[in-house]
C-alpha positions in Angstrom: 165.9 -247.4 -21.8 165.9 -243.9 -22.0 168.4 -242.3 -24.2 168.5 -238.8 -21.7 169.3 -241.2 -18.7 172.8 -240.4 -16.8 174.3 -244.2 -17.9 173.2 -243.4 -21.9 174.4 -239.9 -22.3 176.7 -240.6 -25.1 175.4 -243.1 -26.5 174.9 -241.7 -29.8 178.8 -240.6 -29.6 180.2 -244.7 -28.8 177.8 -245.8 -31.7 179.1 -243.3 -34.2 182.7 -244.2 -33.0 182.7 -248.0 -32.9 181.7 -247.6 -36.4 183.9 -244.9 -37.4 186.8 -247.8 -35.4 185.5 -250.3 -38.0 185.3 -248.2 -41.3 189.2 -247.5 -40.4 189.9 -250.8 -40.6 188.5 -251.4 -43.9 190.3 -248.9 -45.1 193.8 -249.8 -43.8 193.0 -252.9 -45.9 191.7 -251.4 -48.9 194.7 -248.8 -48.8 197.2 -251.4 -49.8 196.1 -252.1 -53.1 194.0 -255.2 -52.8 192.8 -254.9 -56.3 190.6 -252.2 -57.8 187.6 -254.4 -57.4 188.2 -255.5 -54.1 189.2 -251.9 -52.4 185.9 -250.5 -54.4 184.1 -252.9 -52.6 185.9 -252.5 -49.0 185.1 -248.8 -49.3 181.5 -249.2 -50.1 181.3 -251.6 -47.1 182.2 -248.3 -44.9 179.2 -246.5 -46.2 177.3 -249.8 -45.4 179.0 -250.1 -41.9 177.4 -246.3 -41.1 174.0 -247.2 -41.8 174.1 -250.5 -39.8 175.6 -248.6 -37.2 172.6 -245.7 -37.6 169.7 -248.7 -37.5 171.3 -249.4 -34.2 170.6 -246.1 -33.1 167.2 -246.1 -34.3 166.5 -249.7 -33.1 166.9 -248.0 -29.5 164.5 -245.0 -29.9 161.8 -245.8 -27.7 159.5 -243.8 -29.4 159.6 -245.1 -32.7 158.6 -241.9 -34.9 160.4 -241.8 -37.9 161.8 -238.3 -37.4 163.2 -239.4 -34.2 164.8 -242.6 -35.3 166.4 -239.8 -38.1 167.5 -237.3 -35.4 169.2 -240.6 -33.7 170.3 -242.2 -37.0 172.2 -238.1 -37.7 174.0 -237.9 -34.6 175.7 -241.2 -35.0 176.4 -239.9 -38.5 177.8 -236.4 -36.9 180.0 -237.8 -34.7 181.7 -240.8 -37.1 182.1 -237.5 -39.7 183.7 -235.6 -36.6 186.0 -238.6 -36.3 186.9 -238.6 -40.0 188.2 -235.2 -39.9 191.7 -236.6 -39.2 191.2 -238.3 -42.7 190.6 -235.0 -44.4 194.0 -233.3 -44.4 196.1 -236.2 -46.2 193.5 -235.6 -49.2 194.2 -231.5 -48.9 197.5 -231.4 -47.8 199.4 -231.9 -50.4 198.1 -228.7 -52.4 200.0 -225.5 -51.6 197.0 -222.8 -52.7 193.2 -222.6 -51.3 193.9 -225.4 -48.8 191.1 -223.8 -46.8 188.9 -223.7 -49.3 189.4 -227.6 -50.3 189.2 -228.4 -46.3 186.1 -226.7 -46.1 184.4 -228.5 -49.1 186.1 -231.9 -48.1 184.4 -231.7 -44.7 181.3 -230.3 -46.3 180.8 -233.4 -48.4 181.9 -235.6 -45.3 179.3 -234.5 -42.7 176.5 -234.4 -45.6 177.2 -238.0 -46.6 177.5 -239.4 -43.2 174.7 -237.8 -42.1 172.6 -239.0 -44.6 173.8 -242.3 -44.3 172.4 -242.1 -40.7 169.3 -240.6 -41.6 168.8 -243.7 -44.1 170.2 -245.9 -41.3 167.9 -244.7 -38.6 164.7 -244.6 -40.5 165.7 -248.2 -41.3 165.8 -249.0 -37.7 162.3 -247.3 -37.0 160.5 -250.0 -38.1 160.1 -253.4 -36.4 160.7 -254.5 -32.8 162.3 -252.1 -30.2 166.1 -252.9 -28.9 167.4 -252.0 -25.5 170.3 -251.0 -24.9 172.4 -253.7 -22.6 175.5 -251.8 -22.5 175.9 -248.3 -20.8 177.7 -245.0 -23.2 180.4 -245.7 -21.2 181.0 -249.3 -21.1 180.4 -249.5 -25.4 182.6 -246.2 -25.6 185.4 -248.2 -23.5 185.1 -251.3 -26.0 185.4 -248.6 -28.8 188.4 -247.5 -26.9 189.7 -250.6 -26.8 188.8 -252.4 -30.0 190.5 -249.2 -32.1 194.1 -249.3 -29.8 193.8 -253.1 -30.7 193.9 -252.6 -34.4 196.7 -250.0 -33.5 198.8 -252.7 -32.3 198.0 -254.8 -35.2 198.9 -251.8 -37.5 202.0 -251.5 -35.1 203.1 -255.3 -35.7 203.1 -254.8 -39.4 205.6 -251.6 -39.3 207.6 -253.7 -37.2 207.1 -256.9 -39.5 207.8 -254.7 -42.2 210.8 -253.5 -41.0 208.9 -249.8 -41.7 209.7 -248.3 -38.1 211.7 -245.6 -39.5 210.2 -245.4 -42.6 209.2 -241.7 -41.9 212.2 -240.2 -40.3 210.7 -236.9 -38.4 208.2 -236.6 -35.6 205.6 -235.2 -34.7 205.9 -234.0 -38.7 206.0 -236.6 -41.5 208.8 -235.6 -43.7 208.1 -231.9 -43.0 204.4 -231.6 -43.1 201.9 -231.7 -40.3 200.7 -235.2 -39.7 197.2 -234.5 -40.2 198.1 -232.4 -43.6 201.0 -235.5 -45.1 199.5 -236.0 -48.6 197.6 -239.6 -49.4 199.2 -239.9 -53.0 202.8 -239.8 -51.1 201.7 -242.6 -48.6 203.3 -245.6 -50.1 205.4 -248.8 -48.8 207.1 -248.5 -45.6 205.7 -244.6 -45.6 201.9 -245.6 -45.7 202.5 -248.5 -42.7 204.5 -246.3 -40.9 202.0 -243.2 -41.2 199.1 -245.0 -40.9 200.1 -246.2 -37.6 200.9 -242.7 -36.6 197.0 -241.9 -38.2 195.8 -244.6 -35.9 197.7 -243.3 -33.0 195.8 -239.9 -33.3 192.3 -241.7 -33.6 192.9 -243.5 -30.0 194.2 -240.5 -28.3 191.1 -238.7 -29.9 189.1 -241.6 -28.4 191.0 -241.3 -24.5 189.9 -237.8 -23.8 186.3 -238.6 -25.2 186.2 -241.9 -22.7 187.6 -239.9 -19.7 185.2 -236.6 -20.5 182.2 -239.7 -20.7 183.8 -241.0 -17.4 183.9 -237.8 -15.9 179.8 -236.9 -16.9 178.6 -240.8 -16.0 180.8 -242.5 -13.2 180.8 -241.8 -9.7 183.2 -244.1 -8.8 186.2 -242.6 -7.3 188.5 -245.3 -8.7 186.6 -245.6 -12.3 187.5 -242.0 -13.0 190.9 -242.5 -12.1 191.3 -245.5 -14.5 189.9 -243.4 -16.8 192.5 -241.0 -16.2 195.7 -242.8 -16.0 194.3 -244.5 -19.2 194.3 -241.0 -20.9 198.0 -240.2 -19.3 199.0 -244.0 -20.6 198.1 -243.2 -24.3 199.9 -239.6 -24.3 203.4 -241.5 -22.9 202.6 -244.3 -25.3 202.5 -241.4 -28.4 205.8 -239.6 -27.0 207.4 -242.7 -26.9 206.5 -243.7 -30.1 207.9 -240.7 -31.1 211.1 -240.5 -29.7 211.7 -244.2 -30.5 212.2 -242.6 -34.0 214.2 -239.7 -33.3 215.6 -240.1 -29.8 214.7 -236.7 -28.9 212.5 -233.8 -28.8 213.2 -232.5 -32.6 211.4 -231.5 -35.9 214.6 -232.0 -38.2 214.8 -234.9 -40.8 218.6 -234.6 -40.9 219.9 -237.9 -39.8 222.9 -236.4 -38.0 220.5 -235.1 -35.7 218.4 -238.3 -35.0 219.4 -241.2 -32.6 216.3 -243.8 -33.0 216.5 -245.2 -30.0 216.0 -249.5 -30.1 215.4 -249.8 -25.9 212.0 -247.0 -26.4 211.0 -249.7 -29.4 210.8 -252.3 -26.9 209.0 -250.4 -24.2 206.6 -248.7 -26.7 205.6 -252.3 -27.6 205.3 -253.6 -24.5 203.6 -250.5 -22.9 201.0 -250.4 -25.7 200.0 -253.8 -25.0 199.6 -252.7 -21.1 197.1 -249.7 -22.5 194.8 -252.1 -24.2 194.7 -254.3 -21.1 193.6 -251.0 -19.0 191.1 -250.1 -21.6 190.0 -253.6 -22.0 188.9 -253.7 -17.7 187.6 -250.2 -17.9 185.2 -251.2 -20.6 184.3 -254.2 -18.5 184.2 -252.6 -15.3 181.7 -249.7 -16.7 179.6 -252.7 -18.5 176.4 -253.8 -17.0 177.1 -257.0 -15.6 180.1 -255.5 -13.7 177.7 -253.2 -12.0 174.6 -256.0 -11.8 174.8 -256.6 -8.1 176.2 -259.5 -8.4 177.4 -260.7 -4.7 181.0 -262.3 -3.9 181.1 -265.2 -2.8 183.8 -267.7 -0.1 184.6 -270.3 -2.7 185.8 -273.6 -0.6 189.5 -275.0 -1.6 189.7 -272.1 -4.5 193.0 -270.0 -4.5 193.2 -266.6 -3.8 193.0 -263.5 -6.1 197.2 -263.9 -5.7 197.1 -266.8 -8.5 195.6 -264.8 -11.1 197.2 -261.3 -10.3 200.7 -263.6 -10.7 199.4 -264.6 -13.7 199.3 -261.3 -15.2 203.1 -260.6 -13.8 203.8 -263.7 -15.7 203.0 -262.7 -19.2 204.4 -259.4 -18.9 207.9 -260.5 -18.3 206.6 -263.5 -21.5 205.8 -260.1 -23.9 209.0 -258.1 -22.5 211.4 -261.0 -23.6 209.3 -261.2 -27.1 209.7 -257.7 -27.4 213.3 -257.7 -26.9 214.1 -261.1 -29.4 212.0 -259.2 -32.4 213.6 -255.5 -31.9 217.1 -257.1 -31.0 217.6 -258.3 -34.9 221.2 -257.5 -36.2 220.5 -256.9 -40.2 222.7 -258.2 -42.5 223.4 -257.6 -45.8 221.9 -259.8 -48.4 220.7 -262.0 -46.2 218.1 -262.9 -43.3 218.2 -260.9 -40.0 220.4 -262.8 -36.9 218.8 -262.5 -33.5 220.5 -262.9 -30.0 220.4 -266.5 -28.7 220.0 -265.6 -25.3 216.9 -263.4 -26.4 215.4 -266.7 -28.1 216.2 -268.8 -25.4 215.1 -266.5 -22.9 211.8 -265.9 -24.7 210.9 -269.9 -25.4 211.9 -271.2 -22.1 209.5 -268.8 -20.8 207.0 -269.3 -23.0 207.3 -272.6 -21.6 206.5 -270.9 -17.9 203.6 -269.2 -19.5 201.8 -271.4 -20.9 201.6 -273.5 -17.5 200.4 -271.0 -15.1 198.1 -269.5 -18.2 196.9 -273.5 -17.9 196.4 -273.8 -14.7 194.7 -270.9 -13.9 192.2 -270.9 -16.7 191.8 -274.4 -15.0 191.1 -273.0 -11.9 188.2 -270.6 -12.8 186.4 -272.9 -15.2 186.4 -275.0 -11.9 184.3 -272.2 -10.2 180.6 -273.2 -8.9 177.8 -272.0 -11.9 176.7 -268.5 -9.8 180.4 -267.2 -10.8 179.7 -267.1 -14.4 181.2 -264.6 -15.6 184.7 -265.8 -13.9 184.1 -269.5 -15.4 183.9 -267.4 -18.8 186.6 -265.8 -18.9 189.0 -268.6 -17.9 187.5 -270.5 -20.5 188.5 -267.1 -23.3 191.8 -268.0 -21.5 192.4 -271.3 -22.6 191.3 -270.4 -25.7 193.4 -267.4 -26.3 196.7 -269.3 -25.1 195.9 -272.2 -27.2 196.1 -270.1 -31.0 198.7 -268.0 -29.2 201.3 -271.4 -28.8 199.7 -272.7 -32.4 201.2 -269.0 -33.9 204.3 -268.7 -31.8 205.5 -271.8 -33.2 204.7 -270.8 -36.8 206.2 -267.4 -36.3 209.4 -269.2 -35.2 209.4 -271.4 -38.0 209.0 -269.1 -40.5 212.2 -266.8 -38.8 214.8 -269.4 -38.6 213.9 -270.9 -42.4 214.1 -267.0 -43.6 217.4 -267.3 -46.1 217.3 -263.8 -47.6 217.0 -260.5 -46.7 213.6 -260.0 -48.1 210.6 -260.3 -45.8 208.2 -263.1 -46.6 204.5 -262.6 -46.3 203.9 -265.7 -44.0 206.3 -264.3 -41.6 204.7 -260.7 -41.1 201.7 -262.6 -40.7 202.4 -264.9 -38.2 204.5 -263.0 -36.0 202.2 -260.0 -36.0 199.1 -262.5 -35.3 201.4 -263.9 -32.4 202.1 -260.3 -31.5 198.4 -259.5 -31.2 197.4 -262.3 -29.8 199.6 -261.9 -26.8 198.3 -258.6 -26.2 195.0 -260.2 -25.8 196.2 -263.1 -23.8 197.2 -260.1 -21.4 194.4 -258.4 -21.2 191.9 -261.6 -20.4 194.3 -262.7 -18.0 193.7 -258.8 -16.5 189.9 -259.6 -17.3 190.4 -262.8 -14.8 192.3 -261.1 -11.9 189.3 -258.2 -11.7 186.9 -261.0 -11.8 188.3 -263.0 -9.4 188.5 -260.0 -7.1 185.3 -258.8 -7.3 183.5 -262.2 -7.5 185.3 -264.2 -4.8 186.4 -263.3 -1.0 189.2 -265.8 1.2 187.4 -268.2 3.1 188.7 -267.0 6.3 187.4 -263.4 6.0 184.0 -264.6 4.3 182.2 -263.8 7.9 178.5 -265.1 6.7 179.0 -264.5 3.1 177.9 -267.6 1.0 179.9 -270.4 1.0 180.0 -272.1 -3.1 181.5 -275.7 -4.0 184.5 -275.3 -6.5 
């Protein structure tokens, strides 16, 4: 596959990203202190994840000469380092003289080291058997998209596990500085969750206007471009709200007489991040080649209409909203565990209950699909799967929230309920995944008018 052709412009760009998504997390990890031998060895697998991701690259060049598999190998380099550059200011910023000057070198050092990383990568990948690329720029930069605002909500469920929300009392400053230039050595506790999260927050926004410009240049689709486009609008309301969940309104003082965080923008900012990834999640999808692989619909005989699936997705959303509202609802109190509403609990399990039916019995329902429909049968099948560890960690989060006895937070309990947390984001998005599928695989019998007829 040509790397010039209209479907691979950018490429390079997704390759350099998903890895720059991946070295991220790696650090997030080895930025809490894991152990000098441990974080040594998380950092080093970022250098390592750069040249994988630059063999990739030169795995694709059809043309196998080594200086081309280089050229590829460089851009992917590039473009992570270009991504990095958020990074670079928290290792300057705390200096007060010849900031500049220490930017300038810091990005120096980062461009020549990824680069050469991808030269070393792509020359690696010049050798061997060709790859072809299965997945379109767009489709791969959509999954980038997608897989970095999912570690943003897992970074998101740990300041909110943590107890960390307000840990940083300003926006869009951190304690005064820019938040590109707040210093790395003052990132610490509740600080460093909190501001990472904010770091994370400024990667995926950096990511929804490169996905909408690679819409823009790639998709003819009408209604592609406008995903692409409300997903970019989606992400800058998800940031403000974020925001202003902190300081209840449009202000750059620190002064607490001046700030009103604001618990009901908590919920929503929870609830509308999850909604993001789900849009992210189908645009990726619906860009992807198999989407777009002619596939033709088909009258499936006693199947339900698209209306089961699309009620599914109403379902969970009111299931994540009453979540939302139980873990954000805690009254503190002092010296001692956290109390919750009991009409947020019971509103939350009994629905839960709901949930997990419908989730059931539509999952069901598409594995039950004739063979041609595979990618439908798939999915309901991730469906199953993904409600299944979802009721396995909602039961340990609860357990570990009502045995809580003092005021300190256990480990186990940030754990589970930001796994429960996560996992429900993506038990929303595959039951989006489902209703696209079912839409654009299946047709009511009635209005079929010739198209084939398939036993469910």
């Amino acid at each position: 596959m040509q790397h010039q052709s209209k479907d691979q412009r950018g490429l390079h760009l997704a390759i350099g990203f998903a890895a720059t998504v991946a070295m991220w997390a790696l650090a997030y990890v080895a930025m809490m202190r894991p152990g000098q031998l441990a974080g040594e060895v998380l950092f080093a697998c970022m250098g390592l994840i750069l040249v994988l991701a630059a063999r990739i690259s030169g795995k694709l060049v059809e043309a196998p000469t080594l200086a081309a598999c280089m050229r590829a190998g460089a851009k992917v380099g590039a473009f992570s380092a270009i991504a990095n550059l958020l990074l670079i200011g928290s290792l300057v910023g705390g200096g007060e003289a010849g900031v500049l000057r220490q930017f300038a070198l810091w990005s120096a050092g980062l461009f020549g080291v990824s680069i050469v990383c991808g030269c070393l990568g792509g020359a690696w990948g010049c050798a061997g058997l060709r790859w072809r690329a299965r997945v379109p720029a767009t489709g791969l930069f959509g999954l980038t998209t997608a897989a970095a605002i999912f570690l943003l909500l897992v970074t998101g469920g740990l300041v909110t596990g943590l107890e960390a929300g307000l840990a940083v009392p300003d926006w869009p400053n951190s304690f005064g500085h820019n938040m590109l230039l707040y210093p790395l050595a003052e990132m610490k506790d509740g600080v460093y969750y909190e501001h990472a999260h904010r770091l994370y927050g400024m990667l995926v926004g950096f990511c929804a206007v490169l996905m909408l410009v690679l819409t823009l240049m790639n998709e003819q689709r009408s209604w592609v471009r406008a995903l692409a486009f409300a997903g970019f609008l989606m992400v800058c309301v998800q940031g403000l709200m974020g925001g202003l969940r902190v300081t209840g309104n449009l202000t750059l003082s620190q002064e607490a007489s001046e700030l009103a965080p604001n618990v009901g923008l908590a919920v929503a900012h929870g609830v509308f991040g999850q909604i993001v990834f789900s849009l992210y999640c189908l645009l990726a999808v619906v860009c992807g080649t198999r989407w777009n692989s002619g596939m033709a619909p088909q009258a499936v005989a006693e199947a339900p209409s698209a209306t089961l699936p699309t009620a599914l997705v109403g379902v969970l959303l009111v299931q994540l909203i009453s979540g939302a509202l139980y873990r954000h609802l805690q009254i503190p109190v002092a010296g001692a565990a956290p109390t919750y509403p009991t009409w947020a609990m019971h509103m939350h399990l009994t629905f839960a209950a709901v949930a997990f039916v419908a989730t059931l019995w539509t999952g069901l329902r598409a594995m039950r699909m004739p063979a041609a429909l595979r990618p439908l049968r798939a999915v309901g099948h991730g469906l199953l799967m993904v409600v299944g560890l979802q009721v396995v960690l909602g039961i340990l989060a609860l357990v570990m929230v009502i045995t809580r006895k003092t005021e300190a937070i256990p480990l186990w309990e940030v754990v589970f309920t930001s796994l429960h947390q996560v996992t429900g984001a993506a038990l929303l998005a595959t039951s989006v995944l489902l209703a696209a599928w079912w839409r654009r695989l299946t047709v009511p019998q009635a209005s079929s008018q010739g198209l084939p007829l398939a036993q469910a």
